[in-house]
N, C-alpha and C positions, 0 to 999 in steps of 0.2 A: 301136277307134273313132278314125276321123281327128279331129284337132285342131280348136277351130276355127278358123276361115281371120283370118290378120292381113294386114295390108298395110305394106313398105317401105317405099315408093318418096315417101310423103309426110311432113312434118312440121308441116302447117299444117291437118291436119282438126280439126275442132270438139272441143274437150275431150270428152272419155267416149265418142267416137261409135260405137266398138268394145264397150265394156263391155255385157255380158248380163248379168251374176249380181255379187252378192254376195262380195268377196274378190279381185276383178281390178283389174289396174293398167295403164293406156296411156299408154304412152312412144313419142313420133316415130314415129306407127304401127305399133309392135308390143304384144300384147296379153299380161300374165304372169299367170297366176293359174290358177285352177279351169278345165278345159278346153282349157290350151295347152301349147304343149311347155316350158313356163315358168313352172314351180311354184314360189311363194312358201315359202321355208323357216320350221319350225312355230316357229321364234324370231319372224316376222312383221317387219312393219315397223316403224322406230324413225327417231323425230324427225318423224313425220305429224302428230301430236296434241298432240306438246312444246309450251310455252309459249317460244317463242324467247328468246335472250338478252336480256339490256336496257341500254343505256345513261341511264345517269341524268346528269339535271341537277344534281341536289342540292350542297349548297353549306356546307362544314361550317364550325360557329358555332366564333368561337375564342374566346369568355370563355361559353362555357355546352357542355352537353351536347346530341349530337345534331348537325342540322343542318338549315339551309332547303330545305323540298322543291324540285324541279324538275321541270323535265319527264322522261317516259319516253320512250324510243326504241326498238322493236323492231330488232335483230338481224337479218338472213340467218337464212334455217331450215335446214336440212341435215336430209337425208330419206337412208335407210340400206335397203335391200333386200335379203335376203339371196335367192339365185334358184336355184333347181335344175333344170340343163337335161338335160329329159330325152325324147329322141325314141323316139317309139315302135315305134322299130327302129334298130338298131346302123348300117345304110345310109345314114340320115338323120342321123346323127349331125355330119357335118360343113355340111350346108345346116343345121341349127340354129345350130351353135355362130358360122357366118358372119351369119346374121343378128341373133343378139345380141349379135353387133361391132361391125355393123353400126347398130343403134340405140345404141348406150353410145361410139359413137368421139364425139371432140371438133368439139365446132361452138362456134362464137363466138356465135348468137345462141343466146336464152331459146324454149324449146320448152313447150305443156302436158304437164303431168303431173298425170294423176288415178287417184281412184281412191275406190271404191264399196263403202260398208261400211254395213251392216244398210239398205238401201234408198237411204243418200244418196250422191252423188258430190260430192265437192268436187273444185278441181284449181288447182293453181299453176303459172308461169312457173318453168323452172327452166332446169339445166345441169350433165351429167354432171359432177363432179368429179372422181372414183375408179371405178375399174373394177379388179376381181380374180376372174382366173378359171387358176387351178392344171389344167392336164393330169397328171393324175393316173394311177395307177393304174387306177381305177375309169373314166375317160374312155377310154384307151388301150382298154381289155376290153368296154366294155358301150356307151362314147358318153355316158355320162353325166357329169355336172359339177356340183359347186355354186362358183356365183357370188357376188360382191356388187359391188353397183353405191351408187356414192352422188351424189345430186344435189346442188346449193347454192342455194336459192330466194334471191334479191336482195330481193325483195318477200316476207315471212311470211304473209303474209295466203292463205289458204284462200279460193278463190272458188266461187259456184254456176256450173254448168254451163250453164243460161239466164242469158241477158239477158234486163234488163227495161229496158222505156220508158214516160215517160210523156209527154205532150204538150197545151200548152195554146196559145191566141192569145193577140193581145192583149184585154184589160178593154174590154168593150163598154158604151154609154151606154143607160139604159133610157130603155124611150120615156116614160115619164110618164102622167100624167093623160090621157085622151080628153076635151075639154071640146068636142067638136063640139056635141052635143046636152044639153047643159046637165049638172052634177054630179046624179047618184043614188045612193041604198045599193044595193047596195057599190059602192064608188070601185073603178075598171077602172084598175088602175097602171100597165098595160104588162104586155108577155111579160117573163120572166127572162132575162139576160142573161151569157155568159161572163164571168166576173169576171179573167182571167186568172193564176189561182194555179193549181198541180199540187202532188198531193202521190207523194211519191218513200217508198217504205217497201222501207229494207234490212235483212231478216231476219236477219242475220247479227249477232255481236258484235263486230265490228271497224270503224271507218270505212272506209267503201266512196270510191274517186274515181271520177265519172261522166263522160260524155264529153257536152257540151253541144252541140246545133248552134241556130243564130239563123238562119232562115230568114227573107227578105225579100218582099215590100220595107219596108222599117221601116230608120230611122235612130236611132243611140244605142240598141242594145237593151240591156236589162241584164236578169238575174236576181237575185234577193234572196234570202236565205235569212231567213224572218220570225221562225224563233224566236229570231237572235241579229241580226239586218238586215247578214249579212256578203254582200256584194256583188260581182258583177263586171261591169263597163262598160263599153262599146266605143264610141269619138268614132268612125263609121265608118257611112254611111250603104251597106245590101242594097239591090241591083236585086229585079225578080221571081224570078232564075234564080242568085242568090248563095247561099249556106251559109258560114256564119262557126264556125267548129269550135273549140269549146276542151277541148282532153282536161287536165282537171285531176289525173291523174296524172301525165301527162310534161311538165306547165309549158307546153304550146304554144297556141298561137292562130293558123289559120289559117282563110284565105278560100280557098274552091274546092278544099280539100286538096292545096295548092302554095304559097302565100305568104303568107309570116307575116306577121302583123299581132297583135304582141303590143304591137306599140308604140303600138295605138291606145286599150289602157285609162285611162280616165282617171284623175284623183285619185282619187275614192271608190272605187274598184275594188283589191278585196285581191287580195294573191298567187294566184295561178289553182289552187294545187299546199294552199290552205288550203280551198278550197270543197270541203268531204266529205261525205257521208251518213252522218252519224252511225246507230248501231241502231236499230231503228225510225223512225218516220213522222218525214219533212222537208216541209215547206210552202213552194213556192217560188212567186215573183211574180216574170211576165215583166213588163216597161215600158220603155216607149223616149222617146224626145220627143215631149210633148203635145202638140205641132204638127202631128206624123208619124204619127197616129196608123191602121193602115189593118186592117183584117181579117183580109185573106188572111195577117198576119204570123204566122207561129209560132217557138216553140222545144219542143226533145226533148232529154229528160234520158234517160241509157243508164246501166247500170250491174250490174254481179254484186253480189249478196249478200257481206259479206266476213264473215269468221271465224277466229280464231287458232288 
């Protein structure tokens, strides 16, 4: 039976996009697991589901027992593979063992890496670390090999293979009472009106960082975060055709996806890299200046499920 087909020549396709079953793993387009020349050794994978190291805060008491808590820190994950390469014919033995060189050689930037057990796929940012692959006896005779590869995730967090968005405008004014033709039961209040709050729900147990856009024309946009009112604000008036990006994972704030504009948060506005989705449901409130107030404004919150 041919294998099934993986692809090279890329490293930027969609987490899991290759994965079909249950027990496969996609690394910079190539595919290891059930069905490829790149069978997982029955030792399996190690450091995928590990609870990462930790740095603590904590703060030891010097006239008592113990110590003052602090905060925790996740660690880098390091994920461990052991690989068995094995083509299914002795001929093919060297177009294998070159394309899982070819995927495990050193690259400077973070690649996904995922991978799909009893139905789920999670996948993280990673970067080859370690690569070991002995020509052996058994490789020399038959083309066969076992490998291991090891990655170093920068970020621990286990994400979902979808994105989710949510989107709301701004808070619209209701119409009010109809007093044309005098009040009757029942009082006619007005249509319902967009309130301008979204709720953002991250399945996962880890805080999730989302990637915010402010789409205009609306000046001073902000988002709130209502269960705890931690905020971010921009002195920075959108045209019609503007997008004001804040990816709260890598700290930045840009306009049109080319210039920053981090400098424009004002005081009330907390560190961009503290706005997170906590587990479960977030309730957030877009608002700009009362003055500014105009319809067509929106914002979209993006974001993966995270998980340790």
């Amino acid at each position: 039976m041919a294998p099934t087909p993986t692809q090279m020549n890329t490293g930027t396709e969609p987490p899991g996009s290759l994965i079909t079953r249950d027990g496969q793993i996609q690394w910079a387009g190539l595919l290891f697991g059930p069905g490829t020349d790149y069978e997982i050794d029955s030792g399996g994978l190690t450091g995928w589901a590990d609870l990462p190291g930790l740095d603590s805060g904590d703060v030891l008491r010097p006239d008592q027992h113990g110590a003052w808590p602090g905060a925790l820190w996740a660690q880098a994950r390091t994920v461990t593979a052991p690989v068995w390469l094995l083509p299914d014919r002795p001929e093919r033995a060297a177009e294998v063992a070159r394309r899982f060189r070819a995927a495990t050689a050193v690259h400077g930037d973070e690649r996904w890496l995922a991978v799909r057990l009893h139905g789920e796929t999670l996948a993280v940012r990673a970067r080859v670390n370690q690569r070991a692959m002995p020509h052996d006896r058994m490789f020399v005779t038959r083309g066969a090999a076992k490998a291991t590869v090891q990655w170093v995730c920068a970020d621990p967090r286990r994400f979902s293979i979808e994105e989710r968005t949510a989107t709301t405008g701004l808070p619209r004014r209701e119409a009010g009472l109809d007093w044309g033709g005098g009040l009757t039961w029942p009082l006619a209040w007005g249509g319902s009106s967009a309130n301008g709050v979204l709720t953002a729900v991250n399945a996962g147990d880890a805080p999730a960082t989302p990637v915010i856009e402010f789409r205009g024309p609306v000046r001073r946009p902000s988002l709130t975060r209502l269960g705890d009112d931690l905020r971010l604000e921009y002195d920075i008036a959108l045209g019609p055709q503007d997008v004001l990006t804040v990816d709260t994972g890598a700290g930045t704030v840009t306009l049109n996806g080319t210039t920053s504009r981090l400098h424009t948060a004002t005081a009330r506005s907390s560190p961009e890299q503290l706005f997170q989705l906590e587990p479960g449901e977030s309730s957030l409130a877009f608002r700009c200046d009362p003055d500014a107030v105009n319809t067509e404004a929106q914002v979209s919150v993006t974001w993966r499920d995270a998980s340790w």
